[in-house]
Backbone as JSON, one array per atom type, in Angstrom:
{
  "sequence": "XXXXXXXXXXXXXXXXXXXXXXXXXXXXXXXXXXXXXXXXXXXXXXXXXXXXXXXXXXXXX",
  "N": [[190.55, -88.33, -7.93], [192.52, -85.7, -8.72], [193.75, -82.41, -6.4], [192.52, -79.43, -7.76], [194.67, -77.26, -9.42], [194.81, -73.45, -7.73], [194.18, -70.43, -9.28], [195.33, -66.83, -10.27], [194.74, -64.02, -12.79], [195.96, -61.36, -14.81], [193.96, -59.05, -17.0], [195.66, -56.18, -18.19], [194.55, -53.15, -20.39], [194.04, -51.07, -22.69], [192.24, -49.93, -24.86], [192.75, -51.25, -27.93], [195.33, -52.09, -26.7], [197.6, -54.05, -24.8], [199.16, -55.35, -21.63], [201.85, -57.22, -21.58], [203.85, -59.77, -20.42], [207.1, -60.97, -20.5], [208.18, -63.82, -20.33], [210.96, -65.0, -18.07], [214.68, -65.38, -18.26], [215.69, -68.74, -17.87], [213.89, -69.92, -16.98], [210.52, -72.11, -17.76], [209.54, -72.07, -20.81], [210.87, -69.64, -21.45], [211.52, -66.57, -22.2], [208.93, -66.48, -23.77], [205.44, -64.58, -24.07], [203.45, -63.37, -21.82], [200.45, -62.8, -19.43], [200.37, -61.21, -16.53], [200.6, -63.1, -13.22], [199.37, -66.0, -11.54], [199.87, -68.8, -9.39], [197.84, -69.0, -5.92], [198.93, -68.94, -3.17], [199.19, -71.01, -0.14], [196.61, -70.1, 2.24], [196.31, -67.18, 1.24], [193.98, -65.04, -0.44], [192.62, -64.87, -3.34], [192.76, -61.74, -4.02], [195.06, -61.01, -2.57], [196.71, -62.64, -4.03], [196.78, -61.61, -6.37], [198.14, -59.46, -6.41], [200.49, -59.69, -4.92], [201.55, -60.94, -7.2], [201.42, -59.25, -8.86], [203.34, -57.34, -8.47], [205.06, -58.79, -8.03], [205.96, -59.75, -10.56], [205.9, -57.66, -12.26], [207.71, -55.63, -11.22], [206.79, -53.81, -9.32], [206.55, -52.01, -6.15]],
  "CA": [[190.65, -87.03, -8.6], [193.41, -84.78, -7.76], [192.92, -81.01, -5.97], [192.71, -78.1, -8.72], [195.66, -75.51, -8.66], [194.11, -72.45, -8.2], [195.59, -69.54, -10.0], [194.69, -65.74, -10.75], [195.67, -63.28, -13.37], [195.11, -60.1, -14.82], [194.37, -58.27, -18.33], [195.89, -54.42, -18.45], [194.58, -53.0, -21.42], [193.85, -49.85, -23.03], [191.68, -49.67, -25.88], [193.46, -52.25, -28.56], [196.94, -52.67, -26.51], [197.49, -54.74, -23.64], [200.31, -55.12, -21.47], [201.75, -58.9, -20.94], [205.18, -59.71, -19.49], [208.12, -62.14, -21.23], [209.16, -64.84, -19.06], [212.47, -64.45, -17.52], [215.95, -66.39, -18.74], [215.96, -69.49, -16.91], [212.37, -70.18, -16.7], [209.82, -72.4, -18.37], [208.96, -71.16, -21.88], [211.75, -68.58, -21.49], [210.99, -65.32, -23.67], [207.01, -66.08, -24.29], [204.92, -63.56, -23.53], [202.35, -64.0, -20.63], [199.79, -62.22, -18.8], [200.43, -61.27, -14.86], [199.2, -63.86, -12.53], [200.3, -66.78, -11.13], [199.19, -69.62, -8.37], [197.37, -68.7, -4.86], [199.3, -69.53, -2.56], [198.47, -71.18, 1.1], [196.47, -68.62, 2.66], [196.34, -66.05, 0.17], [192.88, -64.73, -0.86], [192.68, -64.5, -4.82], [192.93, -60.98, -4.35], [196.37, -60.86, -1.8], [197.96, -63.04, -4.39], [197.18, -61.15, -7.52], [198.54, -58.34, -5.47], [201.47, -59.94, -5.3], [202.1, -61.49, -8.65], [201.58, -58.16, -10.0], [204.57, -56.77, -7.58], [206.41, -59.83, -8.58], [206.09, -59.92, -12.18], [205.93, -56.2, -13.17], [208.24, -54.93, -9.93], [205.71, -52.8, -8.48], [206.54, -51.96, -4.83]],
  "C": [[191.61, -86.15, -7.81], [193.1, -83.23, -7.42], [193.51, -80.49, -7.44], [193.56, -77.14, -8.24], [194.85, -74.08, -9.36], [194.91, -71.24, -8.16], [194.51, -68.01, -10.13], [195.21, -65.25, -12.26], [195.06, -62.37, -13.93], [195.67, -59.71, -16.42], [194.55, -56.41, -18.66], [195.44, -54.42, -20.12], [193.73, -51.41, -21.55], [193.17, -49.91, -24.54], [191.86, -50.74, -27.05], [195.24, -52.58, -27.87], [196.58, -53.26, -25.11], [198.85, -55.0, -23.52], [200.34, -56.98, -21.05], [203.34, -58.34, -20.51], [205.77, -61.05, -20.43], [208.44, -62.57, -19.63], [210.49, -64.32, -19.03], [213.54, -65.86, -18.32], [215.96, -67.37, -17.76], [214.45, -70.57, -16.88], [211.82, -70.88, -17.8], [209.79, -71.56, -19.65], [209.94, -69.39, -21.82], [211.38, -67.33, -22.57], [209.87, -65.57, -24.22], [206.65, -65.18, -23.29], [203.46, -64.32, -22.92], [201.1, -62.46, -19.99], [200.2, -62.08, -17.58], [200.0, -62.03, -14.63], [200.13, -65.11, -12.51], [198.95, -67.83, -10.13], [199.12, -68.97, -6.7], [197.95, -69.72, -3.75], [198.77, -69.74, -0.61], [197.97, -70.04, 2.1], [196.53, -66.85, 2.69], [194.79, -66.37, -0.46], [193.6, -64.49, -2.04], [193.38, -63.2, -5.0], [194.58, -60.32, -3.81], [196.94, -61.22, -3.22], [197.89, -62.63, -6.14], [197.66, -59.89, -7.35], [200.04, -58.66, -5.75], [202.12, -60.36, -6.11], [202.36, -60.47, -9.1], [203.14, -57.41, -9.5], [205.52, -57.76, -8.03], [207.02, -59.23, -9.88], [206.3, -58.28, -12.78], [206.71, -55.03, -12.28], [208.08, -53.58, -9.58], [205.93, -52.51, -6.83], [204.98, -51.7, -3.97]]
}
């Protein structure tokens, strides 16, 4: 059995709207729309690395 990739991600939402994110040009599935969130990387608590996805993906400083 191989290890499980373990991943976070997050749902913004406001009442009936919610915010997702389009993939980037280049990328997998180019122009679908996604949720924040991503894979936990080595020594990253769940919560570090939805920290940083969200800074990634939605360029949050």
């Amino acid at each position: 059995m191989s290890n499980p990739i373990r991943v976070v991600g997050a749902v913004f939402h406001d009442g009936d709207r919610f915010l997702a994110c389009r993939k980037k040009p280049g990328k997998p599935l180019e122009g679908h729309w996604e949720f924040p969130g991503g894979k936990i990387e080595p020594g990253e608590s769940p919560e570090q690395a939805l920290a940083r996805e969200i800074r990634e993906e939605l360029n949050f400083t």
